[in-house]
C-alpha positions as CSV (number, residue, x, y, z in Angstrom):
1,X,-4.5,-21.9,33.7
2,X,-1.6,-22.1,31.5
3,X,-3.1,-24.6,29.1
4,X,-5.8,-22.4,28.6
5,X,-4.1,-19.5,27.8
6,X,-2.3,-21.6,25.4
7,X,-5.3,-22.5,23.6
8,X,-6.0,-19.3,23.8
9,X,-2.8,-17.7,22.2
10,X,-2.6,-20.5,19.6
11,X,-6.1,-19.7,18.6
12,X,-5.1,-15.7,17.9
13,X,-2.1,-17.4,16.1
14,X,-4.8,-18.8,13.8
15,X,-6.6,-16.1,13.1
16,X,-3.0,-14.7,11.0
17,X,-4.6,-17.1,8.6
18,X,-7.9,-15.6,8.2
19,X,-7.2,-12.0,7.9
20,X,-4.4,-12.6,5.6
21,X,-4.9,-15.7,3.7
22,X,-4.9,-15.0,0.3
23,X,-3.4,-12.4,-2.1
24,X,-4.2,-12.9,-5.8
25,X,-1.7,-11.7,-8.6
26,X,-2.3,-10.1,-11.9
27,X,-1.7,-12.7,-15.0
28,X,-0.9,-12.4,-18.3
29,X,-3.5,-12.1,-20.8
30,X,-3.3,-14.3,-24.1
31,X,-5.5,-11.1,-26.6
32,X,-3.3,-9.2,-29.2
33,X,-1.8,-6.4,-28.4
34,X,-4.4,-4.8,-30.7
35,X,-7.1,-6.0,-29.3
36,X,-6.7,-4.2,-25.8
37,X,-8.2,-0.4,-25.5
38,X,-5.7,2.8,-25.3
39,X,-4.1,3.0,-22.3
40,X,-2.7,6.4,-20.5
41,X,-0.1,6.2,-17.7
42,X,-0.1,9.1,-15.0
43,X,2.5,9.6,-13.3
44,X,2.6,12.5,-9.9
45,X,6.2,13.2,-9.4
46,X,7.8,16.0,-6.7
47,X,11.8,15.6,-6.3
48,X,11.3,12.5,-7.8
49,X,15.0,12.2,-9.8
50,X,16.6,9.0,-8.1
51,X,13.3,6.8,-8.4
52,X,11.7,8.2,-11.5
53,X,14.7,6.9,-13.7
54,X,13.7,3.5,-13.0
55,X,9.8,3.8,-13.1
56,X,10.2,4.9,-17.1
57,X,12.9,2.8,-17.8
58,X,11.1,-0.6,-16.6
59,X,7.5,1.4,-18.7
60,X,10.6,1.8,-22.0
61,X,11.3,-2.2,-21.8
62,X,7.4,-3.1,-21.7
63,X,5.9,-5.2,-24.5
64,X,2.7,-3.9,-24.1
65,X,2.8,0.0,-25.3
66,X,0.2,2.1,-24.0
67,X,-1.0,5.3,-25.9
68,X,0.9,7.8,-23.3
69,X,3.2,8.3,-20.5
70,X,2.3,12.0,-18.5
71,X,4.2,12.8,-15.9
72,X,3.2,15.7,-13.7
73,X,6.2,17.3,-12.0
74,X,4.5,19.3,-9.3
75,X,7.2,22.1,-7.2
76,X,10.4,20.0,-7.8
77,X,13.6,21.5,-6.5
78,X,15.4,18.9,-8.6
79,X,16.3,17.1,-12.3
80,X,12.8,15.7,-12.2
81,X,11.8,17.9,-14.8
82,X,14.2,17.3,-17.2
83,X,14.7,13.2,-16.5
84,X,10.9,12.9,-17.7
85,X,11.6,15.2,-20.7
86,X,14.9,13.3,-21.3
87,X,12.6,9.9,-21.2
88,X,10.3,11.0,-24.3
89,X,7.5,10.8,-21.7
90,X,4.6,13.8,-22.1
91,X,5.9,16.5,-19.2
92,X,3.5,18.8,-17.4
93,X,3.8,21.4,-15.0
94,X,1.4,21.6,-12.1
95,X,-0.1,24.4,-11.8
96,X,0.0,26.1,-8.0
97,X,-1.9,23.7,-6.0
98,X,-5.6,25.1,-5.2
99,X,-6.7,26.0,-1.4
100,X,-8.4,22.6,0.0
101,X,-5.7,20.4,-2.3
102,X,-3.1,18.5,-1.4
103,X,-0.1,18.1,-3.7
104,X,-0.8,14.8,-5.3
105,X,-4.1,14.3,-5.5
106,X,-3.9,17.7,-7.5
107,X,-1.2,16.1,-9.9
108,X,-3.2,13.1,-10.5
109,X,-6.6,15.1,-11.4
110,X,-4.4,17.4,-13.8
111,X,-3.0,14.5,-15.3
112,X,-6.3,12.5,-15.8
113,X,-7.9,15.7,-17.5
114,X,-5.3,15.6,-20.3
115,X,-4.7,11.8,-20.5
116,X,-7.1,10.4,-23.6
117,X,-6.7,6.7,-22.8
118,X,-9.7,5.0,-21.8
119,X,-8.0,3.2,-19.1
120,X,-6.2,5.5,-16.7
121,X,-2.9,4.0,-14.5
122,X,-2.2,6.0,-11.9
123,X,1.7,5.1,-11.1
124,X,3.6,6.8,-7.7
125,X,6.8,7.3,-9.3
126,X,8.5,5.1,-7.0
127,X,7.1,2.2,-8.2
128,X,9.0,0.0,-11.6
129,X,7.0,-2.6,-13.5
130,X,8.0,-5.9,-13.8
131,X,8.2,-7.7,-17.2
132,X,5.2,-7.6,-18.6
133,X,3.4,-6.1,-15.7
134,X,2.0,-3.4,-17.9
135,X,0.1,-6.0,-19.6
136,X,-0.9,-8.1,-16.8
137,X,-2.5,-4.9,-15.3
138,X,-4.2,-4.1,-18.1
139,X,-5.6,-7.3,-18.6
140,X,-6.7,-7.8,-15.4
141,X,-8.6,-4.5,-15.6
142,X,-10.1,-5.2,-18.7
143,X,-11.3,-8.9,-16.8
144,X,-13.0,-7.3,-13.9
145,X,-15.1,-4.5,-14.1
146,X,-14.8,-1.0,-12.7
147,X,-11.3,-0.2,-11.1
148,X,-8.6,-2.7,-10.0
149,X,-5.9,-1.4,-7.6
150,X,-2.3,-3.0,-6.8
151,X,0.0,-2.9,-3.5
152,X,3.4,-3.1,-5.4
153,X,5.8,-5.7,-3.8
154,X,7.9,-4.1,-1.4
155,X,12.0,-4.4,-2.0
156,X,13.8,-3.8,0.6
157,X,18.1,-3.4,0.7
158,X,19.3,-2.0,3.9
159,X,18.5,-3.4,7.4
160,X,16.4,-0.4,8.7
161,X,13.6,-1.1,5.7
162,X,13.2,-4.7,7.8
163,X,11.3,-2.4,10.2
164,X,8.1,-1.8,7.5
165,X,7.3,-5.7,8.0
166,X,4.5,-5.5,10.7
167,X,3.2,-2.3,8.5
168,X,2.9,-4.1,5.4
169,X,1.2,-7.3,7.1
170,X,-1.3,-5.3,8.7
171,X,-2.2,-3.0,5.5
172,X,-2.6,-5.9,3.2
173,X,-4.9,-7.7,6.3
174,X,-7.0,-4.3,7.4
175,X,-7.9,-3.8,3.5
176,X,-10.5,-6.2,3.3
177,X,-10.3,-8.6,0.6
178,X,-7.8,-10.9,1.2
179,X,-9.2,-12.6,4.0
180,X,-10.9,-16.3,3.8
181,X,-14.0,-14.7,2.5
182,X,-12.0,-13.6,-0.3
183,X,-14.1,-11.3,-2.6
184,X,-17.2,-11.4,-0.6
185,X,-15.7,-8.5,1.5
186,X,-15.3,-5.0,-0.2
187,X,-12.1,-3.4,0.1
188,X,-12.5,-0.3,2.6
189,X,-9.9,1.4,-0.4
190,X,-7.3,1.6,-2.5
191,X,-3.7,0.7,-3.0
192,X,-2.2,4.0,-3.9
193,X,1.3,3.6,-5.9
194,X,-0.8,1.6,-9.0
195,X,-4.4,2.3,-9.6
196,X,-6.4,1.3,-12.7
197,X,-9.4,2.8,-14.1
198,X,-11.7,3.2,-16.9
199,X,-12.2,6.7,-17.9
200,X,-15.5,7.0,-17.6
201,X,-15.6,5.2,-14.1
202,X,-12.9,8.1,-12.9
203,X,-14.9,11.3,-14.4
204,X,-18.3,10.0,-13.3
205,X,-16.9,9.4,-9.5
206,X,-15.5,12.9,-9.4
207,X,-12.0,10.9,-8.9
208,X,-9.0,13.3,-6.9
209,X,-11.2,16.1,-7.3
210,X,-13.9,14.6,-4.8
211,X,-11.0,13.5,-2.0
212,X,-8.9,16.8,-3.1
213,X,-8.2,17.6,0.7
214,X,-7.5,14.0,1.9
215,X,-3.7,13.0,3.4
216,X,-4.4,9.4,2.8
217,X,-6.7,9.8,-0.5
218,X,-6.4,6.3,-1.8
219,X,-8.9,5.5,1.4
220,X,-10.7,8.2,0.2
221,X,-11.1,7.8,-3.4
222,X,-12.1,3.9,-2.7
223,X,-14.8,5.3,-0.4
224,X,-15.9,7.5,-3.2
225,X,-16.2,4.9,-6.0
226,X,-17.9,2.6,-3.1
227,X,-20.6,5.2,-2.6
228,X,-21.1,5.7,-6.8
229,X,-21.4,1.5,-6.3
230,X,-18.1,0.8,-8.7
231,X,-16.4,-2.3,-7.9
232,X,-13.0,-2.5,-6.5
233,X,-10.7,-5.5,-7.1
234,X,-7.1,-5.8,-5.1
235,X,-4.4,-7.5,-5.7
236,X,-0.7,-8.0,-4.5
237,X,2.4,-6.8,-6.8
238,X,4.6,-9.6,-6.9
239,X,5.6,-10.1,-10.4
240,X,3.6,-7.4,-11.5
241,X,4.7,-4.2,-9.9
242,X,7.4,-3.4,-7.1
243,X,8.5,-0.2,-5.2
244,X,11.3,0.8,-2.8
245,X,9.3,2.4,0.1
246,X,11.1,5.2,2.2
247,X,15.1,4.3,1.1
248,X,16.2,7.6,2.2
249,X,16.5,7.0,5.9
250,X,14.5,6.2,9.4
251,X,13.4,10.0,9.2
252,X,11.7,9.1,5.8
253,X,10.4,5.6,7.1
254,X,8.6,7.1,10.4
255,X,7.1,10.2,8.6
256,X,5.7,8.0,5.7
257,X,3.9,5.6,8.0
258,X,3.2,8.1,10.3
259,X,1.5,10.0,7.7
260,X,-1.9,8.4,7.5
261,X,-1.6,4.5,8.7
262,X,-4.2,5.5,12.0
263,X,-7.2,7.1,9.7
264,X,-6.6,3.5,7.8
265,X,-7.0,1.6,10.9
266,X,-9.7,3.7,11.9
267,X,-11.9,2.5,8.7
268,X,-10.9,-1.2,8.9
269,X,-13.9,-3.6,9.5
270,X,-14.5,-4.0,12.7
271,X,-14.4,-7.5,13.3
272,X,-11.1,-7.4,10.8
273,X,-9.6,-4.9,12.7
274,X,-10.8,-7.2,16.0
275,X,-8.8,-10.3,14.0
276,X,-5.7,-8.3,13.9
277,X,-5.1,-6.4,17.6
278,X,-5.9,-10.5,19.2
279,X,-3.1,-11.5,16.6
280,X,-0.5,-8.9,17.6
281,X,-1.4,-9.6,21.2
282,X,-1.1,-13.3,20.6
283,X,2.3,-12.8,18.9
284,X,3.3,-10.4,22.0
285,X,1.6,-12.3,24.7
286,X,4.1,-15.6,22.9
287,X,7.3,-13.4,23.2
288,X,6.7,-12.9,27.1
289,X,5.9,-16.3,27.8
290,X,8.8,-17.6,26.4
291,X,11.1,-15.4,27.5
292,X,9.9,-15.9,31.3
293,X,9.8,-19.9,30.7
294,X,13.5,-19.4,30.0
295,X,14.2,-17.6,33.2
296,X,12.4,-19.7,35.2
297,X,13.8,-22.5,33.4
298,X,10.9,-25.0,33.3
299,X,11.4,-26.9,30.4
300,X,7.9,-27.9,29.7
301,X,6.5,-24.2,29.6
302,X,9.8,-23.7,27.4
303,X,9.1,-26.5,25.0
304,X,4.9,-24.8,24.9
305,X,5.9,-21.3,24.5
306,X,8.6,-21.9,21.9
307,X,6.5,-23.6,19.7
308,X,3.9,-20.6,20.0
309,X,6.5,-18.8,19.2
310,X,8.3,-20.0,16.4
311,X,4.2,-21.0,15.1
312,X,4.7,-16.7,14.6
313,X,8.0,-16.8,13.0
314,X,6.5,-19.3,10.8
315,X,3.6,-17.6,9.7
316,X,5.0,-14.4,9.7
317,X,7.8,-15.3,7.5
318,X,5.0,-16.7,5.3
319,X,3.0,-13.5,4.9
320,X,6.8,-11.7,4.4
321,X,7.1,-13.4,1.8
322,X,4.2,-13.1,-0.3
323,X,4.6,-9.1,0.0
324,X,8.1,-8.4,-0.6
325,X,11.7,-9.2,0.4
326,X,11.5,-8.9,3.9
327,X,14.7,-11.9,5.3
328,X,14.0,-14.5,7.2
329,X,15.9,-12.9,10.3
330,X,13.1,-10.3,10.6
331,X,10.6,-13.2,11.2
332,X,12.8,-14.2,13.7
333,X,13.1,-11.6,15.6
334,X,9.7,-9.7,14.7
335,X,9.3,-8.3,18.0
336,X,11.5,-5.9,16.9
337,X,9.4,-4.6,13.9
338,X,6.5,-5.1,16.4
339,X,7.6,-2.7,19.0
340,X,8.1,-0.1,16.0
341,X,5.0,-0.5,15.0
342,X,3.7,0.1,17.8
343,X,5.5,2.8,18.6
344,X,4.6,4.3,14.9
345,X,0.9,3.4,15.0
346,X,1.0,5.6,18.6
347,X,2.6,8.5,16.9
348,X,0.5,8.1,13.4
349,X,-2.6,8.8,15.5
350,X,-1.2,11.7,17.6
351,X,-0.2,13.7,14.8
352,X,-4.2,12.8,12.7
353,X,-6.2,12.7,15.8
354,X,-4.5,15.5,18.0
355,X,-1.9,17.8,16.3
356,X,-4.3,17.5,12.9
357,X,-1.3,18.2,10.7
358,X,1.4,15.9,9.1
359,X,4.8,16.5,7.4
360,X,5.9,14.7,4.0
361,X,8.8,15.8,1.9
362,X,8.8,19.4,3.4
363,X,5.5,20.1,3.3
364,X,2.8,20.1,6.1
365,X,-0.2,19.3,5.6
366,X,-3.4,20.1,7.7
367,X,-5.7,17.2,8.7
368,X,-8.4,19.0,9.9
369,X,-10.6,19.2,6.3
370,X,-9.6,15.3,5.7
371,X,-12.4,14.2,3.7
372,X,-14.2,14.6,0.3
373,X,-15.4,17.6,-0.2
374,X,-19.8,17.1,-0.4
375,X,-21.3,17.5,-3.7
């Protein structure tokens, strides 16, 4: 019986491979600088002045120079205002944000009716670019059509930020298109922090303003360009794009992936989403076997369930590594970041599913009306 559940965990170890086995990168076009169309960055920013600094300085030391930089400073309480004014960047103050809108999807749609580029870039201000990933993304737009959307790589710097590892793993996977079917499988949405669009592909979806009362609108708004048949092409940030997610504390870290990472899950491809709870089991199920070999200390249930075991390390440290700069002793010991995802993924759907409301930098927000608006 213990062989058998071997195969069995060995064979949801596998399936790590299959729902996250590929992640392609924007690259570098070889046009002119001329030759590319005008570009307008948008840029949604609330109490925004210790990450917005670095988002324009890394646009400032681009190559590539797109037509404008708008930055929509929506109710800050601090210098964001005047750091985008100081930058030489286009400054515009939200107006009050409409009943049925939340904050930034309001920003982004007041942003897009101003911008005259015919490709948009929609930037969460606590992204940076990396050299010449302004250029890579606008190549890669301009190679694919309809709307191309980026998961920025994910730095991390202090030890609690190791606890986003699991979350990042099992984003990338649930979205769709980096499995071994590669493009064959639609993306069930977007990556939020970078999104790139043609003009005419955003006003002709509706874009925010048709997923204006959405928590987690970047699911939305890919449903809504899915629906007006627009493609959607993903791709990972690494050497492109990067962010610091949530470096503020553990009270910013829980309420971030708290905030919509269940209503995700809940529109993940079934047999995706199938691939992923076996894996997590396998990678739990691994952890308790080996730890009760130990105790019992039978060396050949040891020498089985270690190798299960560090076959997870492994492979997680391989995913890790291929989304940001997650160390090696989080692999290790990725029962840890396991557990708090669990723990997370528990609380994300109390607070959608039950309590309907969910708090991000001050502000609650009602779940209730979470969904595009019908025409």
């Amino acid at each position: 019986m213990d062989f058998v559940s071997l195969i069995v965990h060995v064979t949801f170890w596998v399936l790590g491979f299959i729902f996250l086995f590929r992640i392609p990168r924007c690259r570098r076009g070889k046009g002119e600088a001329n030759s590319y169309p005008s570009v307008s960055i948008i840029i949604p920013a609330r109490n925004e002045e210790k990450s917005l600094p670095l988002l324009l300085a890394s646009l400032r030391d681009q190559d590539f120079v797109p037509a404008e930089i708008i930055t929509v400073v929506s109710q800050s309480e601090d210098r964001t205002w005047e750091i985008a004014e100081q930058a030489g960047v286009r400054t515009i103050e939200s107006e009050p944000v409409p009943e049925g809108w939340v904050g930034k999807s309001w920003a982004c749609y007041q942003g897009a009716i101003v911008a005259k580029g015919e490709i948009l870039i929609f930037l969460d201000s606590d992204t940076f670019l990396e050299e010449d990933g302004l250029e890579k993304i606008v190549t890669t737009c301009m190679e694919n059509d309809g709307v191309i959307s980026i998961q920025p790589y994910h730095r991390t710097k202090r030890v609690y930020e190791q606890l986003s590892a699991f979350f990042n793993i099992v984003m990338m996977g649930a979205m769709g298109p980096f499995t071994v079917m590669a493009n064959r499988i639609k993306p069930i949405g977007f990556f939020g922090p970078c999104i790139a669009v043609r003009n005419k592909y955003y006003f002709e979806s509706g874009g925010h303003g048709e997923v204006r009362g959405a928590v987690v609108e970047d699911l939305a708004l890919g449903e809504t360009f899915k629906i007006q048949r627009i493609p959607i092409h993903c791709y990972g940030g690494k050497g492109t794009i990067s962010f610091r997610m949530y470096p503020n504390g553990m009270r910013e870290l829980v309420d971030g992936w708290s905030k919509g990472f269940a209503t995700g899950a809940a529109k993940t491809y079934i047999p995706i989403l199938l691939a992923i709870v076996a894996w997590i089991g396998g990678g739990i199920a691994a952890t308790r076997y080996f730890i009760e070999a130990l105790l019992n200390v039978n060396t050949l249930y040891i020498l089985m369930w270690a190798s299960v075991y560090l076959g997870y390390v492994a492979q997680i440290y391989w995913m890790l590594y291929r989304i940001g700069t997650f160390k090696f002793y989080t692999a290790v010991f990725y029962p840890v970041s396991l557990i708090f995802f669990l723990i997370i993924f528990l609380r994300s759907f109390f607070v959608i599913f039950i309590r309907r409301s969910v708090r991000w930098k001050g502000v609650t927000i009602s779940v209730k009306k979470d969904k595009a608006p019908a025409k």
